[in-house]
C-alpha positions in Angstrom: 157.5 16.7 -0.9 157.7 17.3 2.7 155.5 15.7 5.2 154.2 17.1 8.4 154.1 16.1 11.9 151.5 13.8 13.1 151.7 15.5 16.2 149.7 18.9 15.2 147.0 17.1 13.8 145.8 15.5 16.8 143.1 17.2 19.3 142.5 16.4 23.0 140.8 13.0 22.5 143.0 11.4 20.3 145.9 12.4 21.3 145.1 10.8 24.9 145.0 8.0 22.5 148.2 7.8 21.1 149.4 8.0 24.7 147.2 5.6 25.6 147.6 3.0 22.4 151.5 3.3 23.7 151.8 2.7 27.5 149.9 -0.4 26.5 152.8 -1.5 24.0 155.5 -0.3 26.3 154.2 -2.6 28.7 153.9 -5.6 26.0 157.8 -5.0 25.1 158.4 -4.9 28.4 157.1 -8.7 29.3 157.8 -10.0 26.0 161.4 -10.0 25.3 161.8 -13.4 23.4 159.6 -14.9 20.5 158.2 -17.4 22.9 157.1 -14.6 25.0 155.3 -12.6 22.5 153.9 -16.0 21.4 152.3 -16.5 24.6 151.2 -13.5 25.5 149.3 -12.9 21.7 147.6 -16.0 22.2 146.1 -14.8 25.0 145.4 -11.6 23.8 143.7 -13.8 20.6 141.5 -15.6 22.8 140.5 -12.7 24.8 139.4 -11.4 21.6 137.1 -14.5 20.5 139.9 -16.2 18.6 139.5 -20.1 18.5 143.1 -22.5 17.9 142.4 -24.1 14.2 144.2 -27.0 15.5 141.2 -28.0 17.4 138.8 -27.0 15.2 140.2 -29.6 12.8 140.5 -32.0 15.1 136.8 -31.7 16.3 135.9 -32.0 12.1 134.3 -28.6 12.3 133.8 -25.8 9.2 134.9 -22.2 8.7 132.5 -19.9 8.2 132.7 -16.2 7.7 133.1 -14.3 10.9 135.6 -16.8 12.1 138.2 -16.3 13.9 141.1 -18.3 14.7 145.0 -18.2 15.1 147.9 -21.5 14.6 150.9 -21.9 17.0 154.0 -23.1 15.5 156.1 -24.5 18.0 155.5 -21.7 20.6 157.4 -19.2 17.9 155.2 -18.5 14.9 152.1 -17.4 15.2 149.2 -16.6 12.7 145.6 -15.3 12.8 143.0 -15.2 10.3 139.5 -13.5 10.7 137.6 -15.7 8.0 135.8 -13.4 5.2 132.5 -13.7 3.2 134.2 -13.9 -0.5 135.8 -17.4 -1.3 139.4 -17.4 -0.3 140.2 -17.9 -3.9 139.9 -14.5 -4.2 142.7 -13.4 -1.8 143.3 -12.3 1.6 144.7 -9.1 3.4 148.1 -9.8 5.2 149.6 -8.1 7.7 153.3 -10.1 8.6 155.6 -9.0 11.1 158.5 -10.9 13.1 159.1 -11.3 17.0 163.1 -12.3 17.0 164.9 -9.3 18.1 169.0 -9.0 17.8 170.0 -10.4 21.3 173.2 -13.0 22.8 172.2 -16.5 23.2 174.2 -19.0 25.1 176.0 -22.1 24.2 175.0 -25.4 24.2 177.8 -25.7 26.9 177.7 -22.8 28.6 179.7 -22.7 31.9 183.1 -22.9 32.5 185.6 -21.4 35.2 188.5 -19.4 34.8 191.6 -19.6 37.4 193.6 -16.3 37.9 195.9 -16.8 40.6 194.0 -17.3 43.3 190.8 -16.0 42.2 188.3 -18.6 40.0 185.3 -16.7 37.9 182.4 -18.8 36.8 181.7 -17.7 32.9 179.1 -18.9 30.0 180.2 -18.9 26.6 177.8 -17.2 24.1 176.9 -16.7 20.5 175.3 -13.4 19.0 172.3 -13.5 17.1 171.5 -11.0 14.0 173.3 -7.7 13.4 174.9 -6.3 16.4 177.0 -4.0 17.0 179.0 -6.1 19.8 180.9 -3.0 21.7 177.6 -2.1 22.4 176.3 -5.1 24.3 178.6 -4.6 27.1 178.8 -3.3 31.1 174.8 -3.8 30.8 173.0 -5.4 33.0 171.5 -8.8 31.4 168.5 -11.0 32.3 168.6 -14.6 30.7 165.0 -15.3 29.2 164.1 -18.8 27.9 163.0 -22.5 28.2 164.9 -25.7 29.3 163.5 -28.5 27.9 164.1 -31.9 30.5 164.3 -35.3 29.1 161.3 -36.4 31.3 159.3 -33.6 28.7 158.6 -31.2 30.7 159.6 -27.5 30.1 161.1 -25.0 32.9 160.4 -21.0 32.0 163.5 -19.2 32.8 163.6 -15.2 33.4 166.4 -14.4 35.5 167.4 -10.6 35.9 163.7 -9.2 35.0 161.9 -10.0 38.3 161.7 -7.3 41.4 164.6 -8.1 43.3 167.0 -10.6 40.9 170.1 -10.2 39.8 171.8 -9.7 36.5 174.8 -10.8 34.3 176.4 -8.7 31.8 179.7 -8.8 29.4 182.5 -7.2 31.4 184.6 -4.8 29.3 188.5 -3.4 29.8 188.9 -0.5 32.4 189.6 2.6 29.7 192.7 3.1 31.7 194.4 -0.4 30.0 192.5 0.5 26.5 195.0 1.5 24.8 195.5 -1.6 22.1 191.8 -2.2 22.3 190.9 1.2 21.2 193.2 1.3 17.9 191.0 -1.3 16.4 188.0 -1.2 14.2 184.7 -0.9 15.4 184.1 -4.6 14.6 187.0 -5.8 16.5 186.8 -3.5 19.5 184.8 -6.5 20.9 184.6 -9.8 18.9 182.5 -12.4 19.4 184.1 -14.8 21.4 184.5 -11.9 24.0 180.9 -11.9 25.0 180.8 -14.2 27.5 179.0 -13.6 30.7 180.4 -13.4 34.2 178.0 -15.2 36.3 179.8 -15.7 39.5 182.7 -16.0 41.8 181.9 -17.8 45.2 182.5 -21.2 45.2 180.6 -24.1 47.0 182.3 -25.4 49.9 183.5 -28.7 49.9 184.3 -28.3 46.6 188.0 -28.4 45.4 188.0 -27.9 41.5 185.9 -25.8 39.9 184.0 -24.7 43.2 182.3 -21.5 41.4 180.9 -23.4 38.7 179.7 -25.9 41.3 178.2 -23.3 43.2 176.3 -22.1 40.3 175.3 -25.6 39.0 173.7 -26.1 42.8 171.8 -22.6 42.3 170.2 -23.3 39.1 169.4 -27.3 40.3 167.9 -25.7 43.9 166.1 -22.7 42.1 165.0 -24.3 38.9 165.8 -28.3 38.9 167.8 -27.7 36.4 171.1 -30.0 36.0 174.4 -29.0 34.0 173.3 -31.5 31.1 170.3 -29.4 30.9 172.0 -26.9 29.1 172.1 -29.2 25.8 168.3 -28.5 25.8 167.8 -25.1 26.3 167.1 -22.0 24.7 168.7 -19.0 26.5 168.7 -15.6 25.7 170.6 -12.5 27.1 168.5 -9.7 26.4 168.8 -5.9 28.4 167.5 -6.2 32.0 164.4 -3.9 32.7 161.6 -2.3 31.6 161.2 -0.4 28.5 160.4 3.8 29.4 159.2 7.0 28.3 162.2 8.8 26.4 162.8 12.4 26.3 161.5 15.5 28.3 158.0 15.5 26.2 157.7 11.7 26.9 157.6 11.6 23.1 159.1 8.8 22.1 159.5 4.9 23.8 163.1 3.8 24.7 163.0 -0.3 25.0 164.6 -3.2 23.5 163.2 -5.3 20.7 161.1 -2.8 18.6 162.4 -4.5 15.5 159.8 -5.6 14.9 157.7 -6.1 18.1 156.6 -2.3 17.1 155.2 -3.4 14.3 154.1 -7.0 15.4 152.2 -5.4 18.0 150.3 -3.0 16.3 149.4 -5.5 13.8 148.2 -8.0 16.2 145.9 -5.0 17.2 144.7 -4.4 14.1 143.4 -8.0 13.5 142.1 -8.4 16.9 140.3 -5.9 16.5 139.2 -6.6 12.7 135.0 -7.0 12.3 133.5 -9.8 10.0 135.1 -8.4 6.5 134.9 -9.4 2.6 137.8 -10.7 2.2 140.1 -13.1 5.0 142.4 -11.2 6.8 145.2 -12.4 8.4 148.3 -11.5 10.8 151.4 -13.4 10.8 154.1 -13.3 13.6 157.1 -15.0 12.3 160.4 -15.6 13.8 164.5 -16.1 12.9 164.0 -12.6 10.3 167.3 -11.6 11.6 169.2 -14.8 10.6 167.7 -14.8 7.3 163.9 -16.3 8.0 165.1 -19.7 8.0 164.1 -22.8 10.4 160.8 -24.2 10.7 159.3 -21.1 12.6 160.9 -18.4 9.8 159.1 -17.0 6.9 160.5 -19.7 4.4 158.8 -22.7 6.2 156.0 -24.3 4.6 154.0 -23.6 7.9 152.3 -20.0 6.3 151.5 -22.2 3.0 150.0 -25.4 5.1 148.0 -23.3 7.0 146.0 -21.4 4.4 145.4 -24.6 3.0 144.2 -26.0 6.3 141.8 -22.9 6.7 140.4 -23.5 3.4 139.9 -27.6 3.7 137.6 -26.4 6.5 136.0 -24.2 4.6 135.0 -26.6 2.4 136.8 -26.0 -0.6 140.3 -27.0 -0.8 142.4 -27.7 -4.1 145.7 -26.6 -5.3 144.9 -24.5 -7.5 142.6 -23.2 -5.5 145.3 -22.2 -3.1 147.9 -20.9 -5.2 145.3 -18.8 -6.5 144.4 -17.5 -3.2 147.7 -16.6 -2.4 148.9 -14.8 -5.6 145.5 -12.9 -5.2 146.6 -11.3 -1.9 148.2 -8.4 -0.3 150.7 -7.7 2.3 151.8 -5.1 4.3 155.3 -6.5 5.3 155.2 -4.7 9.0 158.5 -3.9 9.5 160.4 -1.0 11.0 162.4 1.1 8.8 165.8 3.4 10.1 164.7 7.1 11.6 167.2 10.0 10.4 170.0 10.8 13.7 170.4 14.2 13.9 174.1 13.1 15.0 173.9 10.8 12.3 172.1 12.8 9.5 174.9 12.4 6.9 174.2 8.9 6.0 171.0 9.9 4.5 169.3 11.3 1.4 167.0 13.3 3.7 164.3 14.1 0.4 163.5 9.8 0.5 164.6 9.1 4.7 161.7 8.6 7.2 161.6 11.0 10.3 160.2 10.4 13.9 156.5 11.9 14.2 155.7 11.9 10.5 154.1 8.4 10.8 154.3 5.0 9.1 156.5 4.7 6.7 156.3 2.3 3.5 159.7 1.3 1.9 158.9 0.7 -1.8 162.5 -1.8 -1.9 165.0 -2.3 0.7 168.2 -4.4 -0.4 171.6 -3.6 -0.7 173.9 -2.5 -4.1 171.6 -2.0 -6.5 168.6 -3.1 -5.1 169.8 -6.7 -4.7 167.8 -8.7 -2.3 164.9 -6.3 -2.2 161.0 -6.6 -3.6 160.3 -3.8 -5.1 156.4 -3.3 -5.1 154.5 -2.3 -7.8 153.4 1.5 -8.9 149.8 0.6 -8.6 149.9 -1.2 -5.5 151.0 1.8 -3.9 148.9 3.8 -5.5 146.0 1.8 -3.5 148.0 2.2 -0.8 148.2 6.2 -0.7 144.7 6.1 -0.9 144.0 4.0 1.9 145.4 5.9 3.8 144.3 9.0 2.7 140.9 7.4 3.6 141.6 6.5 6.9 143.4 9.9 7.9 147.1 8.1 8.0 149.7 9.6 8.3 152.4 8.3 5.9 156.2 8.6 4.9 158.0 6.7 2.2 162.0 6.0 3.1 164.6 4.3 1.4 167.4 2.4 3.9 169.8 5.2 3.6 171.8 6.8 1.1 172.6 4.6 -2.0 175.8 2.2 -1.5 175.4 3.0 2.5 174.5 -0.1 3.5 171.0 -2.2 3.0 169.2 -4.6 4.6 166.0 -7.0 3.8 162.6 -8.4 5.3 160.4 -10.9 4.8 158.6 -8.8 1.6 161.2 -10.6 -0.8 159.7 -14.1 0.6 156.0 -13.9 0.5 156.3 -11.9 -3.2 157.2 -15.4 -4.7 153.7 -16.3 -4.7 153.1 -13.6 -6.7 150.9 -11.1 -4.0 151.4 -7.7 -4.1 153.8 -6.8 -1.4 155.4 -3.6 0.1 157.4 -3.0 3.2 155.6 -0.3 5.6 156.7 0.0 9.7 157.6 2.4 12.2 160.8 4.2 12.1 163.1 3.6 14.5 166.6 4.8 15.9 169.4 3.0 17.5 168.0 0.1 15.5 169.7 -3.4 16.4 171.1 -1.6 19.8 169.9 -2.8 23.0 168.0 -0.3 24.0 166.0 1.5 20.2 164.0 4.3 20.1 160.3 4.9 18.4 158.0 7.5 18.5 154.5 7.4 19.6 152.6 9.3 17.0 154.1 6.8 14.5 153.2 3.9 16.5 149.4 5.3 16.7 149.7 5.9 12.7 151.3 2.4 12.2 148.4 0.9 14.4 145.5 3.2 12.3 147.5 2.3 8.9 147.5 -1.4 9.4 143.9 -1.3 10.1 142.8 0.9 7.6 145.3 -1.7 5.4 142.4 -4.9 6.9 139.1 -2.6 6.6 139.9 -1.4 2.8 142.3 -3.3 0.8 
């Protein structure tokens, strides 16, 4: 079976939206480059959209009804929104889950220090990776630092350094090609290893100073710039993430070129789709979820209790809460686990069994397992669930791949399916493919992120 490209289906009206549908999410990737951003910046979208916080509905004592909608903010990192529906939610909801962590370089707890060459003195900060990287390729790019720093007083200072008209940037410096010789007999993992990422943030020290006079100099810009002191550091969440804007990519402006798309390609579609959701049957729901790349742990990944507590907070104000009442509700749902899946490289095309491999402009794609050697770590969804599934879409004029993560014993990799299928919902894994995943700067293609947007609403209308 072969599938065809969304592109020749679409006539003048929507194919100005698909164009439309995706300046909108370039622009979205392009301001929300850390989970606390897309966070922020969905809750306003929520509200805009009629969307009340549940926390102070139950704090105000007030009841659900159908026709409802609200979202719950877990610490500024998690985020879910349900649209309440007319059947008991005994009787299951309609999930859309995605994550907003994206592979990136954090820094250290104690960042700065200064190295002493002769007479020259660089201020550094020490860093640690986070997710799959590959870390050669994280180098000689310009850097902005995105985050929080959290005083002792209990207030909280925004930082986004290197993003902003006129700022500057950091970036891991690499060896001049001319010296490369060792460095380029090693293995692709060890080309650059991880205690080589550090940043070079400066190199003119503050007068007066005698020791250290760089890393002075830098301590005084951050204090003057952001009241920030050294200390502050032991507080803070700071991310290196790729300086500037996501863009068009190729001649056609086909395609999207911008960091983060796994998932934020998927997480923003599906925030569309629920915003956008009318008073249904059954509940629907969206959940943004973070720390997927480090294995959904924490208390704002996918195998909190926060999900779990919330349902049942949703249904206490409906009026009906029990245990059983909740585990039934949540074996009786369904998910689309909204994650991206990998695009065939034409430079690249080898590592794929092109008959069961998702292509750019043949729309979303569901991935009946992911997992690794033999299918371990995957869910693997049920016949009939997908059966439901082709027909959705069919109904709703989706365009639709399946894809398996490459060719068997390749590689693998996992999502959050594997996590909410322990409750006993139908799950599957469906997303947009994407190329240069886990790179700095990935790759989508707009048809597929106008069919992943259609899909997951057709999912919330139907299911």
């Amino acid at each position: 079976m072969e599938n065809k490209s969304a592109w020749e289906k679409y006539k003048a009206k929507e194919l100005k939206a698909v164009f439309s549908l995706s300046e909108d999410y370039r622009k979205f990737i392009s301001d929300c480059k850390t989970e606390r951003e897309c966070v922020s910046e969905s809750v306003k979208l929520a509200k805009e959209a009629g969307f009340k916080d549940l926390a102070d509905i139950i704090k105000a004592g007030k009841k659900l009804k159908a026709g409802d909608k609200v979202y719950a903010n877990n610490m500024d990192k998690n985020l879910m929104l349900f649209v309440i529906g007319k059947k008991p939610l005994s009787e299951g909801m309609s999930l859309l889950g995605a994550h907003i962590d994206s592979p990136r370089i954090d820094l250290k707890q104690n960042p700065l220090w200064e190295d002493s060459l002769y007479t020259t003195h660089y201020a550094m900060m020490d860093t640690h990776y986070y997710g799959g990287i590959k870390k050669y390729q994280w180098v000689t790019l310009p850097l902005a630092i995105h985050g929080v720093v959290a005083k002792k007083d209990g207030s909280l200072v925004n930082i986004n350094i290197g993003d902003k008209p006129g700022d500057p940037v950091v970036s891991v410096t690499d060896l001049l090609v001319h010296l490369s010789a060792d460095q380029l007999d090693k293995k692709g993992a060890k080309v650059v290893e991880g205690e080589k990422l550090d940043i070079l943030v400066g190199t003119m020290p503050l007068k007066g100073e005698e020791k250290k006079a760089v890393a002075a100099n830098i301590i005084k810009i951050l204090k003057d710039e952001y009241n920030m002191e050294e200390e502050d550091f032991l507080s803070a969440e700071l991310e290196l993430v790729p300086a500037g804007e996501a863009r068009d990519y190729g001649l056609d402006r086909s395609m999207v070129m911008g960091y983060g798309q796994d998932d934020r390609v998927c997480a923003y579609t599906s925030l569309l789709a629920i915003l956008e959701a009318k008073a249904p049957e059954k509940t629907l729901g969206c959940i943004l979820v973070d720390k997927e790349e480090v294995g959904s742990i924490g208390a704002t990944g996918m195998k909190s209790r926060f999900f779990e507590n919330t349902v049942a907070e949703i249904m206490n104000a409906m009026g009906k809460y029990s245990e059983l009442d909740l585990r039934r509700a949540l074996a009786a749902s369904k998910l689309l686990s909204s994650d991206v899946s990998a695009a065939v490289d034409p430079n690249y095309g080898t590592v794929n069994e092109l008959k069961n491999s998702a292509f750019l402009g043949r729309g979303i794609v569901f991935n009946k397992y992911t997992g690794s050697r033999g299918k371990y770590g995957c869910n693997d969804a049920n016949p009939e669930y997908m059966a439901e599934l082709r027909a959705i879409m069919e109904k709703g004029g989706v365009s639709f791949q399946t894809s398996e993560l490459g060719k068997v014993d390749q590689g693998g990799g996992g999502t959050i399916a594997y996590i909410m299928a322990r409750y006993g919902m139908n799950v599957i894994d469906s997303g947009v493919p994407v190329l240069n995943m886990h790179a700095p700067w990935e790759i989508t293609c707009k048809a597929d992120i106008y069919e992943a947007y259609k899909g997951y609403k057709a999912f919330l209308e139907n299911a």
